[in-house]
VOPAGU-2260 file (C-alpha; in pm, 1 decimal, decimal comma):
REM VOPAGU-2260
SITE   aa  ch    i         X         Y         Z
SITE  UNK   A    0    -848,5    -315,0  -10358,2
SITE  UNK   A    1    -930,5     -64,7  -10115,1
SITE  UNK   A    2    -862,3    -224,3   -9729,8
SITE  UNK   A    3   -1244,6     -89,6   -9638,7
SITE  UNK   A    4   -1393,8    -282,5   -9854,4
SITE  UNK   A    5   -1176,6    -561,3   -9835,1
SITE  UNK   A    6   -1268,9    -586,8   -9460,8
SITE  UNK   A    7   -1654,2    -536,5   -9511,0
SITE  UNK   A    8   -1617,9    -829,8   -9782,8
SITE  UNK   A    9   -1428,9   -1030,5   -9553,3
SITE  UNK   A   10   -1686,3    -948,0   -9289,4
SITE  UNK   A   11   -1928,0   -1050,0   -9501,6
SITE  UNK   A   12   -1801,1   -1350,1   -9591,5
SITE  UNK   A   13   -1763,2   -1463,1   -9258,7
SITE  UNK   A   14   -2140,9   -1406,4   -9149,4
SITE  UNK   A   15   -2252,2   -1600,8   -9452,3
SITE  UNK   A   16   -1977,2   -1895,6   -9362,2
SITE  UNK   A   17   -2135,3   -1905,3   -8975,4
SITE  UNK   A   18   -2474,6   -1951,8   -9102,4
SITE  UNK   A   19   -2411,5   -2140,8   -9401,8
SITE  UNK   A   20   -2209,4   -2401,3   -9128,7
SITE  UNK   A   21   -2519,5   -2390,0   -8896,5
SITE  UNK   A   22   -2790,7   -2465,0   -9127,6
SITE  UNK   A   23   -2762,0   -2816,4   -9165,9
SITE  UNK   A   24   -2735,8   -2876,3   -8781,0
SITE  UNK   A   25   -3053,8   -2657,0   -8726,2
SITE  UNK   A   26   -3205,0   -2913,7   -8980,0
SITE  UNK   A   27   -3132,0   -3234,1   -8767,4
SITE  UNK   A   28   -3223,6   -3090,0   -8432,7
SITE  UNK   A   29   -3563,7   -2956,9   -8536,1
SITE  UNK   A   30   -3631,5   -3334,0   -8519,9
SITE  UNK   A   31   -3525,8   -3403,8   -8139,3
SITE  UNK   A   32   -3786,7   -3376,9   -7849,1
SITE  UNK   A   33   -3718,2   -3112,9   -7627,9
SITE  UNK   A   34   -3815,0   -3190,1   -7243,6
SITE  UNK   A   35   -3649,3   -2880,9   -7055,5
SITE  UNK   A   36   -3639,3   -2562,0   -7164,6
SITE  UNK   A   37   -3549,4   -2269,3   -7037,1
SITE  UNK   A   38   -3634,5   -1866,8   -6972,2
SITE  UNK   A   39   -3728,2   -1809,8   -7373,2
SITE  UNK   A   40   -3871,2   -1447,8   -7321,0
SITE  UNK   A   41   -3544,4   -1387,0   -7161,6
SITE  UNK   A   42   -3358,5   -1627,9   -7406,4
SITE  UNK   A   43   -3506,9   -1387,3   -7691,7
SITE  UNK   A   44   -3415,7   -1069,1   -7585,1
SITE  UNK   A   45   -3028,4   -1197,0   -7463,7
SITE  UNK   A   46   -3037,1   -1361,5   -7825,0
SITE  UNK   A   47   -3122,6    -962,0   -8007,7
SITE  UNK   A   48   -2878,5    -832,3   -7816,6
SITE  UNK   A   49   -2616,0   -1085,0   -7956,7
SITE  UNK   A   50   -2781,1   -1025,9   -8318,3
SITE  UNK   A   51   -2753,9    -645,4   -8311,9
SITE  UNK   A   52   -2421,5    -658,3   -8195,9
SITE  UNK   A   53   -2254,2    -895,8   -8421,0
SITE  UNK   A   54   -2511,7    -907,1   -8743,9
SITE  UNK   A   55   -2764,1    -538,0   -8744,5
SITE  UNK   A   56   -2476,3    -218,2   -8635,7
SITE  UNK   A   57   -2186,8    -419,9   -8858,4
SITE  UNK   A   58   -2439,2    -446,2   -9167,6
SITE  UNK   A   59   -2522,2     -60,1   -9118,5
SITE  UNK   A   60   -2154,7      -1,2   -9099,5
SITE  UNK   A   61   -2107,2    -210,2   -9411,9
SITE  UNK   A   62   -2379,6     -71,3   -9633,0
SITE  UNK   A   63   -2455,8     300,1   -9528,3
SITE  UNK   A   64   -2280,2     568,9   -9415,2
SITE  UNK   A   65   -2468,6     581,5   -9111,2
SITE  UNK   A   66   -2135,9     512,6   -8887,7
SITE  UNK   A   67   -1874,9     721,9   -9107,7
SITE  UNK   A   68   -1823,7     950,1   -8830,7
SITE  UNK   A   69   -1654,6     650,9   -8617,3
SITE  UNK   A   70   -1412,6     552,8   -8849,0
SITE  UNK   A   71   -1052,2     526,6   -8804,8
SITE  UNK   A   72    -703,2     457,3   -8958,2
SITE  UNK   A   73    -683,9      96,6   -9073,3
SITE  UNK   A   74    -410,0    -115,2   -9221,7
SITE  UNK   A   75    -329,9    -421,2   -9388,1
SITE  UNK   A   76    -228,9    -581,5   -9050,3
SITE  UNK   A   77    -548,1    -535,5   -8889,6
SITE  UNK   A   78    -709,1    -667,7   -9179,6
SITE  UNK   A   79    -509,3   -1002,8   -9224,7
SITE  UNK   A   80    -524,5   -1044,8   -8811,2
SITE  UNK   A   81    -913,6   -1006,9   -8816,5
SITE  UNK   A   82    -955,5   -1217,8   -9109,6
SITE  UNK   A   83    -753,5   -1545,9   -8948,9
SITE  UNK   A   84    -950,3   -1495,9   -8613,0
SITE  UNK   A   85   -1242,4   -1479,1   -8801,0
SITE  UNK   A   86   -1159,5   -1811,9   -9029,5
SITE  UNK   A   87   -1056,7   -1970,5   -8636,1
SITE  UNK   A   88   -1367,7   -1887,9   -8547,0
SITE  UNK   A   89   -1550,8   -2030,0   -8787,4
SITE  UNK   A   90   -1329,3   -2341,2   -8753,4
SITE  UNK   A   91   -1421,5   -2340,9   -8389,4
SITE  UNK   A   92   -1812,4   -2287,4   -8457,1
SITE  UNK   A   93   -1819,3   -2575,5   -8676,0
SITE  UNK   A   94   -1607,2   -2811,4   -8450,4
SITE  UNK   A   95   -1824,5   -2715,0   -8196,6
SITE  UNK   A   96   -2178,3   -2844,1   -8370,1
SITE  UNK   A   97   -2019,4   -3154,7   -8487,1
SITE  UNK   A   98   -1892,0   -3260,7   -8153,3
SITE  UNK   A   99   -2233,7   -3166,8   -8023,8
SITE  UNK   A  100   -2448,6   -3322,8   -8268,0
SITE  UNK   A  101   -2828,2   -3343,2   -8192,1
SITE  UNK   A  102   -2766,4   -3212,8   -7851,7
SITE  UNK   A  103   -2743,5   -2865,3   -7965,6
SITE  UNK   A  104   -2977,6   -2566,0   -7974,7
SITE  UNK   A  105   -2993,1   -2180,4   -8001,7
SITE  UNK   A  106   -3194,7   -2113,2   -7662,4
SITE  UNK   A  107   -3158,3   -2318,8   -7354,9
SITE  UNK   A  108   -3294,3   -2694,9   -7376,7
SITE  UNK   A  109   -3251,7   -3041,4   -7309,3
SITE  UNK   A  110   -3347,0   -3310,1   -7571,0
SITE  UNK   A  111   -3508,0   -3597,6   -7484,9
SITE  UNK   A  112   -3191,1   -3820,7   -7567,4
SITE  UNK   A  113   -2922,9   -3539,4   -7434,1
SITE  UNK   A  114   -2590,7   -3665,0   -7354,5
SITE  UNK   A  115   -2323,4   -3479,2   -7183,5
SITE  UNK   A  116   -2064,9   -3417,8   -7428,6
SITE  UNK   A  117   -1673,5   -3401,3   -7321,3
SITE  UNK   A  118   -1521,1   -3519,1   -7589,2
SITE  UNK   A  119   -1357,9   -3329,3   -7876,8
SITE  UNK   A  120   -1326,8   -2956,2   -7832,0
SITE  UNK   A  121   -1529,0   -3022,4   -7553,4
SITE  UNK   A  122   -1214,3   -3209,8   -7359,0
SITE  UNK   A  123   -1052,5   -2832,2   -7312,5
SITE  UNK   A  124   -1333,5   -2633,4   -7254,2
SITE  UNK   A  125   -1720,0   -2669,0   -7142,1
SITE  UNK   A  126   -1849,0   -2375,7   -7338,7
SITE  UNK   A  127   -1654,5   -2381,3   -7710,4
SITE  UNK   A  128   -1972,8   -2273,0   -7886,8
SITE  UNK   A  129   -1954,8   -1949,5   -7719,1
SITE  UNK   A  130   -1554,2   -1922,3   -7733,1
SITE  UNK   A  131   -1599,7   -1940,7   -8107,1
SITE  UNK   A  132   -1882,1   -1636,5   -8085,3
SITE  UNK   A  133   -1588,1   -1425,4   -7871,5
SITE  UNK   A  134   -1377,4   -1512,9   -8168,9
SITE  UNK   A  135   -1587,9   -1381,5   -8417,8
SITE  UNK   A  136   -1649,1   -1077,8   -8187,8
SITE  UNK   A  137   -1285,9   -1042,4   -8167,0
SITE  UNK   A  138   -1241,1   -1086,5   -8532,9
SITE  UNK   A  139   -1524,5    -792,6   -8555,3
SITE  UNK   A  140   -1316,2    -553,7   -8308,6
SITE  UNK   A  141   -1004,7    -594,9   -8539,4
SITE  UNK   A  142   -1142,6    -625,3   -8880,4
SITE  UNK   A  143   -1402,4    -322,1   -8845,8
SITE  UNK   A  144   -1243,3      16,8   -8815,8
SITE  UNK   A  145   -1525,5     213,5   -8645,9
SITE  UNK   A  146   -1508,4     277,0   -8294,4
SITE  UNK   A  147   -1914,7     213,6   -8267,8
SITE  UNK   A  148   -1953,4    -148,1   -8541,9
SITE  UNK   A  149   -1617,4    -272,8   -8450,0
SITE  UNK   A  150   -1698,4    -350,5   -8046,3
SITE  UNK   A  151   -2061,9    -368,5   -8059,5
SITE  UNK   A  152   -1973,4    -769,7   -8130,5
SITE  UNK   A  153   -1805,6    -784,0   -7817,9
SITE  UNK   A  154   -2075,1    -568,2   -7622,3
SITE  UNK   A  155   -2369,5    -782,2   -7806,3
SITE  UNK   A  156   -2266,5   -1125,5   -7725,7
SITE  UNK   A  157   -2112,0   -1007,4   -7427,7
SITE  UNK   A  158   -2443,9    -936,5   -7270,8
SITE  UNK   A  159   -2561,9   -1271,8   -7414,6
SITE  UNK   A  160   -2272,1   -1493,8   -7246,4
SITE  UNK   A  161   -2318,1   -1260,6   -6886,5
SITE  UNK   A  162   -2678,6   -1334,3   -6841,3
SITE  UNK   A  163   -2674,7   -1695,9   -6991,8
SITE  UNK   A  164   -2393,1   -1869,9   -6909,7
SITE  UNK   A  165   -2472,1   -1951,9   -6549,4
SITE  UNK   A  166   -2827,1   -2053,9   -6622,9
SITE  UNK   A  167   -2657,6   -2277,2   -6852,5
SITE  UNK   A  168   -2453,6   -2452,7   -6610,0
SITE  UNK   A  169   -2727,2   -2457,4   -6387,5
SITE  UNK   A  170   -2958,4   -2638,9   -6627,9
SITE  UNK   A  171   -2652,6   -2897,0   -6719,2
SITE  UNK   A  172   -2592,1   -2917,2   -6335,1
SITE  UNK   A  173   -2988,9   -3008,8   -6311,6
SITE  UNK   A  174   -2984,1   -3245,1   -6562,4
SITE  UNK   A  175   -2615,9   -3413,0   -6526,3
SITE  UNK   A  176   -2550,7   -3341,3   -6106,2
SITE  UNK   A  177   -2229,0   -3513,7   -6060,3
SITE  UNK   A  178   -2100,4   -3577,5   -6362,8
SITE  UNK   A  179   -2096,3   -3212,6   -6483,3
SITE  UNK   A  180   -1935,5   -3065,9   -6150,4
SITE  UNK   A  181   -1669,1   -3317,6   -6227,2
SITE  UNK   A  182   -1677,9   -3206,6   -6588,2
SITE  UNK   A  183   -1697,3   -2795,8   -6412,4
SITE  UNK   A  184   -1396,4   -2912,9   -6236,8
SITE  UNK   A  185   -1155,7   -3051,0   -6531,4
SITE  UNK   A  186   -1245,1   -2750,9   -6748,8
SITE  UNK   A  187   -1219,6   -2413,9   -6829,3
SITE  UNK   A  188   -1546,3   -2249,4   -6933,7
SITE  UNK   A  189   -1425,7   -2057,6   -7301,7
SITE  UNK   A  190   -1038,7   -2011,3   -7261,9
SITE  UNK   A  191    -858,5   -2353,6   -7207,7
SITE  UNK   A  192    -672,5   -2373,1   -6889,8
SITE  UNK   A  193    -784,8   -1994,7   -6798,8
SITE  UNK   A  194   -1125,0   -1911,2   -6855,1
């Protein structure tokens, strides 16, 4: 099999994977009250830019020749490197909604009967959910030879995790007070002892 279209298969079957894991958590959330949330113009617009990055310019790349010109060399290396970092990811992803369970959500809110979770992949860092959508933009970057489709995961959530992630903490710090910043204190936010 050609390596192209082994990648844009792999690809694919990655994308399906991440939403075929988050399906049956959106299900038992849609149940939960919500009492805070947060900035959802601004929640929408970071959330497209996360969406064209790692779902709309990789799709085009897979299924027109709109990108072509971008391409480069590619080998077998790339292509088993991007695929385990992609299978991590997804690992991480649905680790990640399971430790949460109904306390997750796409855009920034508190349920009714949050609870601050620090448990489980939550013990090493605070923001896992979005460590696992670096991986997969990681995964993108090496699995997608095309100098436009391949970082546009990185750029897209990129942008997401920049104007997010301290209105994030904010909210938990609003919500939580103490027992976060002791929580901010013990852990990394997306890279374990680092980050």
């Amino acid at each position: 099999m050609n390596l192209l279209i082994a990648a844009k298969i792999i690809w694919a079957i990655g994308v399906v994977g991440w939403y075929v894991i988050r399906i049956p958590f959106e299900q038992k959330v849609k149940r939960e009250r919500v009492v805070d949330a947060r900035h959802k113009v601004r929640e929408l617009i970071l959330l497209s830019c996360s969406t064209c990055g790692l779902g709309i310019i990789p799709l085009l790349w897979a299924t027109s020749e709109l990108f072509d010109f971008a391409d480069y060399p590619y080998s077998a290396v790339q292509l088993v490197l991007g695929a385990l970092t992609f299978a991590f990811s997804l690992w991480l992803f649905r680790r990640t909604h399971e430790d949460l369970g109904k306390n997750w959500s796409v855009t920034l809110e508190i349920k009714d009967s949050h609870k601050l979770i620090t448990g489980g992949v939550y013990r090493y860092v605070r923001h896992p959910m979005y460590s696992a959508f670096f991986l997969w933009a990681v995964a993108q970057l090496i699995l997608i030879p095309n100098w436009i489709a391949g970082p546009a995961g990185v750029i897209g959530f990129g942008i997401l995790y920049l104007f997010r992630v301290g209105r994030e903490e904010a909210m938990m710090l609003d919500t939580f007070g103490d027992e976060y910043r002791a929580y901010m204190a013990r852990t990394a936010r997306i890279v374990p002892g680092v980050l």
